[in-house]
Backbone as CSV, one residue per row, in Angstrom:
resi,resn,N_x,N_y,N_z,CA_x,CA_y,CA_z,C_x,C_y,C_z
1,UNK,-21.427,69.475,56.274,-21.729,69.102,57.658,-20.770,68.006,58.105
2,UNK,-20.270,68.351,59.012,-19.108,67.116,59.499,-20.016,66.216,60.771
3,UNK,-20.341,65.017,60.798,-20.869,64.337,61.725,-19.440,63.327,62.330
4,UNK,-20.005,63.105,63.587,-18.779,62.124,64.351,-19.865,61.150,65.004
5,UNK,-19.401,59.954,64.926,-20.157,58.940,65.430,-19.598,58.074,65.843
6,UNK,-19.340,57.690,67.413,-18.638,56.861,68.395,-19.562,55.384,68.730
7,UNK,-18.292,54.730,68.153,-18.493,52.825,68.342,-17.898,52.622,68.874
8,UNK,-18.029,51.224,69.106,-17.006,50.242,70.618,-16.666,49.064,69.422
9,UNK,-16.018,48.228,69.846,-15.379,46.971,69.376,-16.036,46.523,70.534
10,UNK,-16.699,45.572,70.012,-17.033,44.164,71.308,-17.542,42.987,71.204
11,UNK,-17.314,42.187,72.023,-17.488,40.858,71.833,-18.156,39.998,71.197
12,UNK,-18.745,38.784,70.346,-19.522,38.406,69.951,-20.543,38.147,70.775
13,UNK,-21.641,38.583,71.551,-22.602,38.261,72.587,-22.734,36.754,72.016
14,UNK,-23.043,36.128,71.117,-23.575,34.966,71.118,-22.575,33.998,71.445
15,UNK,-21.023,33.851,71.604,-20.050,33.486,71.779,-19.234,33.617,73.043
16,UNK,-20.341,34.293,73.915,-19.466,34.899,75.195,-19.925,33.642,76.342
17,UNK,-18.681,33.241,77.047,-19.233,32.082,78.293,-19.204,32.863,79.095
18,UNK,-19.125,32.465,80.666,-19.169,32.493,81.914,-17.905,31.534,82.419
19,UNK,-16.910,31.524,83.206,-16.153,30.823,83.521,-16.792,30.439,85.213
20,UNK,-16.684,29.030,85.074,-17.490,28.518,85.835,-16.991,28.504,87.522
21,UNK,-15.862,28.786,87.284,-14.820,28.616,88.522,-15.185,30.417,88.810
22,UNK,-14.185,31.011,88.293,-14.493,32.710,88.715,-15.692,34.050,88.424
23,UNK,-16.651,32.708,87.497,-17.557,33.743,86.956,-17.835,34.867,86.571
24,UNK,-16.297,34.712,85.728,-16.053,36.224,84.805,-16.098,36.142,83.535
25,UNK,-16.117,36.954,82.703,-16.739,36.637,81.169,-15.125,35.982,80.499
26,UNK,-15.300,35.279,79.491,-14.319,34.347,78.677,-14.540,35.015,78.049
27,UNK,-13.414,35.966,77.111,-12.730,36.576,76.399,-11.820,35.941,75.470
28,UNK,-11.403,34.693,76.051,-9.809,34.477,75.043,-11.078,33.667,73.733
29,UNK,-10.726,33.977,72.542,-11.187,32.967,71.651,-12.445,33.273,71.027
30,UNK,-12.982,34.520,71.772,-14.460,35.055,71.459,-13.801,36.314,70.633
31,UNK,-14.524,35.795,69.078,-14.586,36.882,68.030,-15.068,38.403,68.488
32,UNK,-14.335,39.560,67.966,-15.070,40.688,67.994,-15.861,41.752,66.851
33,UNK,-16.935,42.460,67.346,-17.626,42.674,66.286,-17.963,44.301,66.175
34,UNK,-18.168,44.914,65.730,-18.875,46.500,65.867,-20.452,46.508,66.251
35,UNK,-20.268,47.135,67.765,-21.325,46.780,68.434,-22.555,46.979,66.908
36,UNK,-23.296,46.049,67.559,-24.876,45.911,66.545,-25.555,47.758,66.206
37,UNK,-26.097,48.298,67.681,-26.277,49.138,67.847,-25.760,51.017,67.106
38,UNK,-24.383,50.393,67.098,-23.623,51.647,66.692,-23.898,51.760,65.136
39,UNK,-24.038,50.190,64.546,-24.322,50.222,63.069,-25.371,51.332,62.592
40,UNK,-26.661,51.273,63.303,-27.702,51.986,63.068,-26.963,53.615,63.186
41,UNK,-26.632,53.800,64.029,-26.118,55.590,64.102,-25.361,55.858,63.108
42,UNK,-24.025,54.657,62.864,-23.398,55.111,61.598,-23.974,55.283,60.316
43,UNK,-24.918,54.275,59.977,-26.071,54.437,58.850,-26.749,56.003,58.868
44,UNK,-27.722,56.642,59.733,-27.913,57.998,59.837,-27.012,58.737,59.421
45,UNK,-25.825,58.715,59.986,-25.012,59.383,59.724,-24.388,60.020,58.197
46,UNK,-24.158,58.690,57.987,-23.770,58.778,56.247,-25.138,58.986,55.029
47,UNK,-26.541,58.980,55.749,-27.439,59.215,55.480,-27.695,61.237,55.043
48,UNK,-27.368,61.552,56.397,-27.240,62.940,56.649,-26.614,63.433,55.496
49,UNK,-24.707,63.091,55.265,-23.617,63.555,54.774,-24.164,63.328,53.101
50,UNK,-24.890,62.321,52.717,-25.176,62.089,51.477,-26.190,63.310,51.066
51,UNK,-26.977,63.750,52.080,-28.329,64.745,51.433,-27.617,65.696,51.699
52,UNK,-26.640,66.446,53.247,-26.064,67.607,52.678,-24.842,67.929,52.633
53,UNK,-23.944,66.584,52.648,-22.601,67.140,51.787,-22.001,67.258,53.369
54,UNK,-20.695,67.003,52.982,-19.950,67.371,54.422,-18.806,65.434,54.601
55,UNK,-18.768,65.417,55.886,-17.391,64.233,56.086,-18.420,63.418,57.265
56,UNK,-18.107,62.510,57.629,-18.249,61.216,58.557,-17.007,60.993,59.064
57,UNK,-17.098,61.149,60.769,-15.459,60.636,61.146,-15.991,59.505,62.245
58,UNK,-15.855,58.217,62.350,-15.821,57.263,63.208,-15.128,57.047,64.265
59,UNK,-15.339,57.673,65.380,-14.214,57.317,66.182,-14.426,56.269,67.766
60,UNK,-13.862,55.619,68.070,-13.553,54.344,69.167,-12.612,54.566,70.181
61,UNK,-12.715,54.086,71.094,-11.536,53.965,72.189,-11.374,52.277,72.416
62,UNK,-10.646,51.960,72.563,-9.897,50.463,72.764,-8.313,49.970,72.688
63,UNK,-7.716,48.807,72.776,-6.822,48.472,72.353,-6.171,48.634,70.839
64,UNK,-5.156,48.535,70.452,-4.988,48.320,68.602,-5.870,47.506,68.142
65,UNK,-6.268,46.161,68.793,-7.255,45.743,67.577,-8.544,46.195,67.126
66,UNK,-8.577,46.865,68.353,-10.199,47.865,67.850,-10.478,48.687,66.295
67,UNK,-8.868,48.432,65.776,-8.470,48.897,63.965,-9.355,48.159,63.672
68,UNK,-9.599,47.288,63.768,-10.796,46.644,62.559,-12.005,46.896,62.022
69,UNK,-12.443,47.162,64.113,-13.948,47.720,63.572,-13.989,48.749,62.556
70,UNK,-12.528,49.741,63.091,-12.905,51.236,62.156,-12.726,51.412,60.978
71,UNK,-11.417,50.394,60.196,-11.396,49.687,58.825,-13.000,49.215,58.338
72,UNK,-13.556,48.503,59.442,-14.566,47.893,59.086,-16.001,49.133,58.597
73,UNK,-15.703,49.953,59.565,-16.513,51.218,59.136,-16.186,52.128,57.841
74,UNK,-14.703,52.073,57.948,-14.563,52.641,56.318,-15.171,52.098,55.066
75,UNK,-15.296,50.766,55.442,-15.774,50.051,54.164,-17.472,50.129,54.227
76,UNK,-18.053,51.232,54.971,-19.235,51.366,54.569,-19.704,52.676,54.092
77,UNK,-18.744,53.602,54.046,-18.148,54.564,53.295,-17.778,55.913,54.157
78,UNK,-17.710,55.932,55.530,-17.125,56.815,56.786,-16.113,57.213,55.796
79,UNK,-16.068,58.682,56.054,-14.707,59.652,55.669,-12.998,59.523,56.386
80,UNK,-13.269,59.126,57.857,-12.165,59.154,58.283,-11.993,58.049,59.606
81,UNK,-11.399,57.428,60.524,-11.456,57.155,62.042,-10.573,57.226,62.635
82,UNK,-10.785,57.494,63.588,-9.993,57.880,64.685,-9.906,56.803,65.759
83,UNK,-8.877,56.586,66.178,-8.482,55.366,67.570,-7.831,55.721,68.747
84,UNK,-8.586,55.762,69.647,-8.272,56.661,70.917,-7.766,55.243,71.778
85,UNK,-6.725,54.645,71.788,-5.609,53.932,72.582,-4.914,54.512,73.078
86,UNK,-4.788,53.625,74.702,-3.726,54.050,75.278,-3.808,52.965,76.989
87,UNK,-2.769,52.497,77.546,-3.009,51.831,78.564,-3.280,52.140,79.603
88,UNK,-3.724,53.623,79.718,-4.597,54.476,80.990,-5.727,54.208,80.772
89,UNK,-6.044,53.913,79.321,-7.504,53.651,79.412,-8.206,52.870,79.437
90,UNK,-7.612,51.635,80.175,-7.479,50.008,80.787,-8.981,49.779,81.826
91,UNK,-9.557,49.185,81.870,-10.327,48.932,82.449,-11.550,49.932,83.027
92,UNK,-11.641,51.326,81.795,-12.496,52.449,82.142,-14.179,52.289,82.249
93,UNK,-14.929,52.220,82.968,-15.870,52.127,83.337,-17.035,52.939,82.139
94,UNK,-18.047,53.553,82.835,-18.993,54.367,81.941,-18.372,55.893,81.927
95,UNK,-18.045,56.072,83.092,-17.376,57.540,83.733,-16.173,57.954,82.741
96,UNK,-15.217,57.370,82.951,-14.053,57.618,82.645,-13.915,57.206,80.673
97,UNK,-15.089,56.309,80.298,-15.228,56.190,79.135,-15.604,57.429,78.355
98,UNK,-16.939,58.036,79.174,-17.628,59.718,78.634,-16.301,60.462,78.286
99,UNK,-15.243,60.339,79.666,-14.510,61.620,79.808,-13.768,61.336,78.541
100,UNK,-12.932,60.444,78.509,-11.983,60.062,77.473,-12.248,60.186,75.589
101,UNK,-13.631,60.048,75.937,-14.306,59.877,74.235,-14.587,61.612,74.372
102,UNK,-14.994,62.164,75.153,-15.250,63.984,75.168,-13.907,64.529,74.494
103,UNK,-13.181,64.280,75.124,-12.038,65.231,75.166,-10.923,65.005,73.166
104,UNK,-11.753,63.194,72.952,-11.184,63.164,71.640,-12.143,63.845,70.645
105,UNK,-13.256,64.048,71.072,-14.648,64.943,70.170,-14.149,66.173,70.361
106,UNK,-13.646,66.998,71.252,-12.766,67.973,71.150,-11.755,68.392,70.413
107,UNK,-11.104,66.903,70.042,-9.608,67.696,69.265,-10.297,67.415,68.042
108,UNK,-11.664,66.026,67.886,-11.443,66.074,66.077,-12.067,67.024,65.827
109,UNK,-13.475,68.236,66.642,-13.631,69.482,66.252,-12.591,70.388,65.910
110,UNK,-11.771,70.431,66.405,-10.320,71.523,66.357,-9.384,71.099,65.309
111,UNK,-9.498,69.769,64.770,-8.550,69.413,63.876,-9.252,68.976,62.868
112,UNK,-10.601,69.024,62.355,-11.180,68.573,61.238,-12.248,69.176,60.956
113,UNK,-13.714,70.293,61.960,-14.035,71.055,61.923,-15.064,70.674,62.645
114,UNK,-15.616,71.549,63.353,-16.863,71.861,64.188,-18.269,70.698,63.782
115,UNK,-18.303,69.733,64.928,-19.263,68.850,64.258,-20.545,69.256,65.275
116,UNK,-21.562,69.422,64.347,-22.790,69.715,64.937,-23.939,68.909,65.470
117,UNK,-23.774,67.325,64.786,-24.032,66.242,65.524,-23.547,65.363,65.838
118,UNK,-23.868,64.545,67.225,-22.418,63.310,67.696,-23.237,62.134,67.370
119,UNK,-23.225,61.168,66.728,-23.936,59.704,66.736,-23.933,58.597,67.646
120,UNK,-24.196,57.822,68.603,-24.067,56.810,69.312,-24.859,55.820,69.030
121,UNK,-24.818,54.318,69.105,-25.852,53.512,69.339,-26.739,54.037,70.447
122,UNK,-27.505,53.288,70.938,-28.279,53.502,72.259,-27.445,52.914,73.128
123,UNK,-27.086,51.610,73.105,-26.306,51.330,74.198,-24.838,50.312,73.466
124,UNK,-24.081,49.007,74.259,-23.397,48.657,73.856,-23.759,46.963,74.369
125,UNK,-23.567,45.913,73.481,-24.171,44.711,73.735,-23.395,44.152,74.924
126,UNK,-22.238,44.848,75.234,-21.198,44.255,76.441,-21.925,44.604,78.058
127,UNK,-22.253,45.834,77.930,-22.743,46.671,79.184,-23.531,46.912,79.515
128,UNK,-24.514,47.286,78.127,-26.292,47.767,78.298,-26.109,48.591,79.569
129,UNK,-25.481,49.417,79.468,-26.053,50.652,80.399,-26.733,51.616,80.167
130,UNK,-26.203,52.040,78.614,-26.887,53.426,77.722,-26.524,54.558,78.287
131,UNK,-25.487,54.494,79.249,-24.946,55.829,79.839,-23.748,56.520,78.944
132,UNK,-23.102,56.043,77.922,-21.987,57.279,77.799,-22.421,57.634,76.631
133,UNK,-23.643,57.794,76.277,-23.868,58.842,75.387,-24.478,60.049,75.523
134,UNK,-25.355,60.083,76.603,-25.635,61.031,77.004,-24.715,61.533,78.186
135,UNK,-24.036,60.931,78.825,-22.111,61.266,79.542,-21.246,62.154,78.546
136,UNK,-21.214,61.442,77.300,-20.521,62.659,76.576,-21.392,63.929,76.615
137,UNK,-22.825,64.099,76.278,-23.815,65.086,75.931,-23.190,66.010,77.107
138,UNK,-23.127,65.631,78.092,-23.241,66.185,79.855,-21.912,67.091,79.281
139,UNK,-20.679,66.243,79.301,-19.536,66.681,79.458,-19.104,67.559,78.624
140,UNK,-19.542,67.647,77.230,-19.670,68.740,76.458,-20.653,69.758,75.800
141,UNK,-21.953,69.321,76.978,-22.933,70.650,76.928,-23.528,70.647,75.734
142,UNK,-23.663,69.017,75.196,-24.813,69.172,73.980,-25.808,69.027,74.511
143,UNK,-26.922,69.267,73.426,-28.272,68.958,73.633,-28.552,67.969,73.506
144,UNK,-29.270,66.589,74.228,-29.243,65.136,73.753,-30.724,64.886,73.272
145,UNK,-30.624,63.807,72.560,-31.898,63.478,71.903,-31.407,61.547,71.844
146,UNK,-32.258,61.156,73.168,-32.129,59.496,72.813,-33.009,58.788,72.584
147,UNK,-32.711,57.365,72.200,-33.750,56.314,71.818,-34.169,56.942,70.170
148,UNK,-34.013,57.630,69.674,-34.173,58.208,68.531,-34.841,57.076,67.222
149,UNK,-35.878,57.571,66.982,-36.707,56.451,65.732,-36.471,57.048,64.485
150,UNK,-36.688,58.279,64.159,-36.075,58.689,62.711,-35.924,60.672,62.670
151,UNK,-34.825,60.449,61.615,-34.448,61.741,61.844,-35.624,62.789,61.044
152,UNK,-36.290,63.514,61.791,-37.249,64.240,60.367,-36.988,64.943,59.662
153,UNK,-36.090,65.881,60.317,-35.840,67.166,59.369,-34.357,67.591,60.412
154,UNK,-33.388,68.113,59.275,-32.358,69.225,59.664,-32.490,70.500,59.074
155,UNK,-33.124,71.519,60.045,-32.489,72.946,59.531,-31.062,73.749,59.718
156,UNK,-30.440,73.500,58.620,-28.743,74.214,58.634,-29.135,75.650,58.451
157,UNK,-29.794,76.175,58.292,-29.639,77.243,58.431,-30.441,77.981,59.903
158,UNK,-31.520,77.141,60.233,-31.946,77.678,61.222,-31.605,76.880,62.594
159,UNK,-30.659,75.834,62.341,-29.248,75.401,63.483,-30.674,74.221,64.040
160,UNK,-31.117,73.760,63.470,-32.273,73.025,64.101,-32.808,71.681,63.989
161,UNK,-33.199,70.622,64.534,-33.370,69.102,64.139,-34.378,68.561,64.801
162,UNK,-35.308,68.299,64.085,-35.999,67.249,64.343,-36.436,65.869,64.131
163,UNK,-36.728,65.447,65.371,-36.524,63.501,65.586,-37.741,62.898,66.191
164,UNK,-38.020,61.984,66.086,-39.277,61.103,66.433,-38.555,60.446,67.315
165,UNK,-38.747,60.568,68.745,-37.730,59.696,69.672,-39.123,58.844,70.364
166,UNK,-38.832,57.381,70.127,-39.112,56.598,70.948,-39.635,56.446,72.237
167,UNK,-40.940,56.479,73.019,-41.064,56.363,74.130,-41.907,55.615,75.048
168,UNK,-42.336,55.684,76.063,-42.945,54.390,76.815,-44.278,54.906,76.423
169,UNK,-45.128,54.387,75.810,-46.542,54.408,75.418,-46.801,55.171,74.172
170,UNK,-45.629,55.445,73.504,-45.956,56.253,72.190,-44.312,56.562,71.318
171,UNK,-44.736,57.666,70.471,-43.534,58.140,69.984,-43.757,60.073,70.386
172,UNK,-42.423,60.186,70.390,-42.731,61.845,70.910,-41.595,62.647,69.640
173,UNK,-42.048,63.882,68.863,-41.752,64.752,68.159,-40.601,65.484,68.417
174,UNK,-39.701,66.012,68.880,-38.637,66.973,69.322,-38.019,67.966,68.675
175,UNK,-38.051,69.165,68.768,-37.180,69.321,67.691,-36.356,70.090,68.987
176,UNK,-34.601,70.363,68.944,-34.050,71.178,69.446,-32.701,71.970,68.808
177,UNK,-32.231,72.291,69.411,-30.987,73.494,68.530,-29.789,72.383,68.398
178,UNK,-29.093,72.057,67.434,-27.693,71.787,67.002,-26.403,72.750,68.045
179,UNK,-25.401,72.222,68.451,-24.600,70.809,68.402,-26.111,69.901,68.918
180,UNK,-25.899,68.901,68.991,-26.514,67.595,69.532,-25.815,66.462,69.441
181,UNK,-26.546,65.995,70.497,-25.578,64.345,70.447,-26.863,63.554,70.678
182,UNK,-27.168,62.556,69.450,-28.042,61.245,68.977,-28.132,60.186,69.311
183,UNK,-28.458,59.146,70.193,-28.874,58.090,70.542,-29.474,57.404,69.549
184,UNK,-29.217,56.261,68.403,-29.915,55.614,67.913,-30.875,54.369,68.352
185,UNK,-32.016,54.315,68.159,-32.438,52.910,68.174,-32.130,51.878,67.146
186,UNK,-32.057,50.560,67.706,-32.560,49.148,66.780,-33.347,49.303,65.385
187,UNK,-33.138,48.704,64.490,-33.911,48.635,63.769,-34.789,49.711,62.845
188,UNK,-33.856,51.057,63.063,-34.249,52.033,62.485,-33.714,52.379,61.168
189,UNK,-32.904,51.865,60.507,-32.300,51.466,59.283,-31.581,49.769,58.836
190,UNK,-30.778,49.873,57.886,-30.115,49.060,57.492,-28.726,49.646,57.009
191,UNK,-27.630,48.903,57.143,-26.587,49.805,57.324,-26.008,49.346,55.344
192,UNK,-25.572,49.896,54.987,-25.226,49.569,53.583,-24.402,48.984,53.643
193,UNK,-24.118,48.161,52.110,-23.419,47.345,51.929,-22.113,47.968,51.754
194,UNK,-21.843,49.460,50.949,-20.641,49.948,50.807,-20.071,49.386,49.111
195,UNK,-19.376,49.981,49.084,-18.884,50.311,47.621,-17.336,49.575,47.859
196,UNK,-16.818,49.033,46.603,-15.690,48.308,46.402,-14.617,49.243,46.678
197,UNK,-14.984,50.741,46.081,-13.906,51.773,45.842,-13.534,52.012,47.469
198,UNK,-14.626,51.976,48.436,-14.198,52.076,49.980,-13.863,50.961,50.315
199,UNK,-14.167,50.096,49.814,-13.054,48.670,50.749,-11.577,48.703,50.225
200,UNK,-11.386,49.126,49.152,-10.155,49.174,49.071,-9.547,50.908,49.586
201,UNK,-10.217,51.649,49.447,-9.731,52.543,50.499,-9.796,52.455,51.919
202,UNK,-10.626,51.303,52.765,-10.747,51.180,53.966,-9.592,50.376,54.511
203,UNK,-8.835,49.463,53.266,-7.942,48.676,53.580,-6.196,49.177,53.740
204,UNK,-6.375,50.233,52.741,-5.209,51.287,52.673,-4.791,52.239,53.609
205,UNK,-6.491,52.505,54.242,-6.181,53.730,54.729,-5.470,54.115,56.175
206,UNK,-4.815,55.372,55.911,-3.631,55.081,57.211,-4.891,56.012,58.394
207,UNK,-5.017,55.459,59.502,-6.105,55.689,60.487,-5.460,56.595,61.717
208,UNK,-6.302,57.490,61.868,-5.656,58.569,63.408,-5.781,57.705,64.300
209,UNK,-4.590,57.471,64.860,-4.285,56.823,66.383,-3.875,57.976,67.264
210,UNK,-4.270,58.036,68.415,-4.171,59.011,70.000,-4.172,58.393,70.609
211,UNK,-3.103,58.747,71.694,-3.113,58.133,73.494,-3.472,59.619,74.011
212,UNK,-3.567,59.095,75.028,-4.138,60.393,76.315,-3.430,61.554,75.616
213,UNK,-2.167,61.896,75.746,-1.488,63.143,75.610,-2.092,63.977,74.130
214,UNK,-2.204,63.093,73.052,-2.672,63.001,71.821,-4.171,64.038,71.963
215,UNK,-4.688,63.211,72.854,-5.804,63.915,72.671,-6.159,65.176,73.506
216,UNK,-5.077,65.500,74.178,-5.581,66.635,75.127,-5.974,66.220,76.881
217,UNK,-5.494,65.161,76.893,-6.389,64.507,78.374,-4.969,64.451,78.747
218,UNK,-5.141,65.479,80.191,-4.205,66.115,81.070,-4.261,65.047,81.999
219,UNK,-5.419,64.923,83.087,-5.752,64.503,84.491,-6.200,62.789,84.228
220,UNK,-5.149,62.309,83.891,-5.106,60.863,84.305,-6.039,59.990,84.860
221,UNK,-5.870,60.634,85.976,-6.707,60.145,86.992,-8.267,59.668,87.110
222,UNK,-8.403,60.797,85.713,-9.753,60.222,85.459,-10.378,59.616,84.413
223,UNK,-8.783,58.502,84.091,-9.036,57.438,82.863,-8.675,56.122,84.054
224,UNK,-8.957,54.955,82.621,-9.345,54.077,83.280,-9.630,53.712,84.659
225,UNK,-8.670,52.888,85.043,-9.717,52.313,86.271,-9.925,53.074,87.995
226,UNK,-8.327,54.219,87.576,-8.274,54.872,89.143,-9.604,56.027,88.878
227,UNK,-10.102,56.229,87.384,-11.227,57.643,86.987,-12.473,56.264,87.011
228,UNK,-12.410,55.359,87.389,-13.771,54.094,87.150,-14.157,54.048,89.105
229,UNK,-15.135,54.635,89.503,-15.662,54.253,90.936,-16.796,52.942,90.425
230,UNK,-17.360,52.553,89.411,-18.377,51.247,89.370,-16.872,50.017,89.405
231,UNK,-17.684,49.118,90.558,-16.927,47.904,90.421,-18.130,46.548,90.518
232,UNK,-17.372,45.920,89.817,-18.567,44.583,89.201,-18.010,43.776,90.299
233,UNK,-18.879,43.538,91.030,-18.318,42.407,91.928,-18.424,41.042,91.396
234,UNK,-19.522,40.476,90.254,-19.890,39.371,90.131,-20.650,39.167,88.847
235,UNK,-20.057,38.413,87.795,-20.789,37.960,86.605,-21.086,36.857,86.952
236,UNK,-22.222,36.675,86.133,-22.821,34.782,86.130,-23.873,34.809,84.995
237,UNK,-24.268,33.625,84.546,-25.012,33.711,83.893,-26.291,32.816,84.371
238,UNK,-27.822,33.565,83.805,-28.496,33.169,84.599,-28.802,32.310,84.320
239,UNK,-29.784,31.437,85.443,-30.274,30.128,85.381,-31.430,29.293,84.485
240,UNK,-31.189,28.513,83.798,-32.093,28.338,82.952,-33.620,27.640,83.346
241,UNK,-34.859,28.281,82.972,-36.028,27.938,83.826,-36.236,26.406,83.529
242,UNK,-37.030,25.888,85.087,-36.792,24.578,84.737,-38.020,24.232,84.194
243,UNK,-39.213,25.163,84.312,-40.257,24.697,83.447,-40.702,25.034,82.094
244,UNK,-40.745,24.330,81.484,-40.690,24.099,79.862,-41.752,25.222,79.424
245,UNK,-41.577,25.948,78.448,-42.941,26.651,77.873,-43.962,26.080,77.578
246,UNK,-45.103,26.138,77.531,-46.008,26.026,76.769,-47.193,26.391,76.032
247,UNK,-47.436,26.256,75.270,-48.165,26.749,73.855,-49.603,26.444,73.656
248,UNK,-50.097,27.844,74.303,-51.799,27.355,74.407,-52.511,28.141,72.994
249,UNK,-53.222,26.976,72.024,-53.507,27.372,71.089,-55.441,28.668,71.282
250,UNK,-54.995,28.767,70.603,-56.307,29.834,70.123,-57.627,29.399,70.220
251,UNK,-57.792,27.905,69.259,-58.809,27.309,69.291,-59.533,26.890,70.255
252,UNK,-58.546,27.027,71.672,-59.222,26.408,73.040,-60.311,27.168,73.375
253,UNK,-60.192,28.524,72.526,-60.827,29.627,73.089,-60.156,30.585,73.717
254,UNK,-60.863,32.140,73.274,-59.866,33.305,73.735,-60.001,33.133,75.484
255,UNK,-61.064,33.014,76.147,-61.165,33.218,77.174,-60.490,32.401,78.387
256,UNK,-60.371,31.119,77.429,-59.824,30.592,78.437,-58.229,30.446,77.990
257,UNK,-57.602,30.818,77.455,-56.393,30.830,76.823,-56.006,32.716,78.103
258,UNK,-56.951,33.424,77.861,-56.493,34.143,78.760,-56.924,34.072,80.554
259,UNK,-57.518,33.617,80.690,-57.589,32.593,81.713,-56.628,31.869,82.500
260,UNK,-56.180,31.235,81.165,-54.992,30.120,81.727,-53.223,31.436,82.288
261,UNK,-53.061,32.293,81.554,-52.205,33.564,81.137,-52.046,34.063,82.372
262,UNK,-53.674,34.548,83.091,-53.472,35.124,84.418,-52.892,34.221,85.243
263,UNK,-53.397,32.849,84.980,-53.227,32.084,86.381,-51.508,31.678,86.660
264,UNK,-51.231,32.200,85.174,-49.895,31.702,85.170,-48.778,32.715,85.901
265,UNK,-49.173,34.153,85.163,-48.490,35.554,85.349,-50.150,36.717,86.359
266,UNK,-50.141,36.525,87.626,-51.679,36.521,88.526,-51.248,38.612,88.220
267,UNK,-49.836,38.992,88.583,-50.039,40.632,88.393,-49.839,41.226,86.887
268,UNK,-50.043,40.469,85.610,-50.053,40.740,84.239,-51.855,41.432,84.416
269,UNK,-52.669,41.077,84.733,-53.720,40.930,84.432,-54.222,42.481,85.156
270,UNK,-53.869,42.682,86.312,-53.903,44.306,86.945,-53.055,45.387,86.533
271,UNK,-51.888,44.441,85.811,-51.078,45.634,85.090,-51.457,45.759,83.871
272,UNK,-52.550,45.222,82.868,-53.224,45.509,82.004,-54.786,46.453,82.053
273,UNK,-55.197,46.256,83.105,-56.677,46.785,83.866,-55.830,48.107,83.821
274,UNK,-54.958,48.313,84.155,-54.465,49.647,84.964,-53.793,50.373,83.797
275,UNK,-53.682,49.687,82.620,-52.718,50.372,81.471,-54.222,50.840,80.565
276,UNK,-55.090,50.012,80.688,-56.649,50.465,79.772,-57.453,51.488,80.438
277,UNK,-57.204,51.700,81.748,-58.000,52.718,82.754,-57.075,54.202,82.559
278,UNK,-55.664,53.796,81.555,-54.984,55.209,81.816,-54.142,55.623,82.845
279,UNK,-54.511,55.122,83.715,-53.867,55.654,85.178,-52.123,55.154,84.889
């Protein structure tokens, strides 16, 4: 089974400012990391390949230094990665990100073999949109399955998968037909530590680099920023509350501890009435 599972390189969230003058994110000097998120999908992934045999290919779009993350993924024992660079793909939005990452899931099917599931985090700690994974799904007519809590079962022979996906008031069962493309959640594994024999093959290894032409992407136009219609007019970071928390113990009593709760948060208390009535 060949699985492909698409990460980002991005910023250290805990390290990221606000520039106070233009209120755009500070970049120079802020470490980068393999989004949090993507860890979990790559874990599944190599999860899968271990019970039935087959390759792991990692692949990213970014600048050259985005090599690290995917070095960084070899060393958790990924088969191969791929680095989809190129300076068209400068400032690509969610849109033009789907298109660009589709069209390289295209050639590594054609050049490494037919992958029947695509991996994603759920979202990316830079953007939190959660849109280009199911953007790729769209653009190449998989079946999507997001928010995903654990994988239950793969039938290879009867082309079939089922997942416990995550949802607002419960968990829901799914099963649907392979190709698919996977949305991981948080906290649904732990990603391994990896083996010595892959860090020193992760450090050696010579990595597929593609620009546009590389990968088959004809129409320009709909990479980076002239294929990007979202424009950010305005980062900032928000304001910090000026009233202090505080910590109402138990012992005061339940009733009036929830008491105090309503008076604090007055529509918590109807949006709980209304979550116990069902409606």
């Amino acid at each position: 089974m060949h699985i492909a599972v698409c990460m980002k390189q991005v910023p250290d969230s805990a390290q990221i400012r606000v520039h106070p003058v233009t209120n755009t994110i500070m970049r120079q000097g802020v470490p980068t990391i393999i989004n949090p998120y993507d860890l979990f999908a790559l874990e599944e992934a190599l999860r899968l390949r271990d019970k039935f045999g087959g390759e792991v290919t990692v692949l990213t779009m970014g600048p050259p230094m985005a090599e690290d993350s995917l070095r960084k993924a070899l060393t958790f024992g990924a088969d191969r990665a791929v680095l989809l660079t190129d300076r068209f793909f400068a400032g690509s939005d969610t849109l033009a990100t789907s298109f660009a990452l589709s069209a390289a899931l295209e050639k590594i099917a054609a050049e490494f073999g037919e992958t029947p599931i695509v991996f994603t985090g759920k979202q990316t700690i830079d953007g939190d949109t959660a849109q280009v994974g199911p953007g790729i799904a769209k653009r190449l007519g998989l079946n999507q399955l997001t928010y995903v809590s654990r994988i239950a079962e793969v039938d290879q022979a009867g082309q079939t998968i089922t997942v416990e996906r995550r949802a607002e008031g419960g968990v829901q069962l799914l099963q649907t037909r392979l190709p698919v493309l996977i949305t991981m959640l948080e906290g649904t594994n732990e990603i391994r530590r990896g083996s010595l024999a892959d860090a020193y093959r992760a450090a050696s290894a010579k990595l597929v680099s593609w620009n546009a032409a590389d990968a088959g992407i004809v129409d320009l136009a709909k990479c980076g920023l002239r294929g990007s219609p979202t424009i950010v007019k305005k980062v900032f970071a928000p304001q910090a509350r000026a009233e202090a928390a505080r910590m109402l113990a138990v012992e005061d009593g339940a009733e009036a501890v929830m008491t105090e709760i309503f008076v604090r948060q007055p529509a918590l208390e109807a949006e709980l009435m209304r979550f116990a009535s069902g409606q």
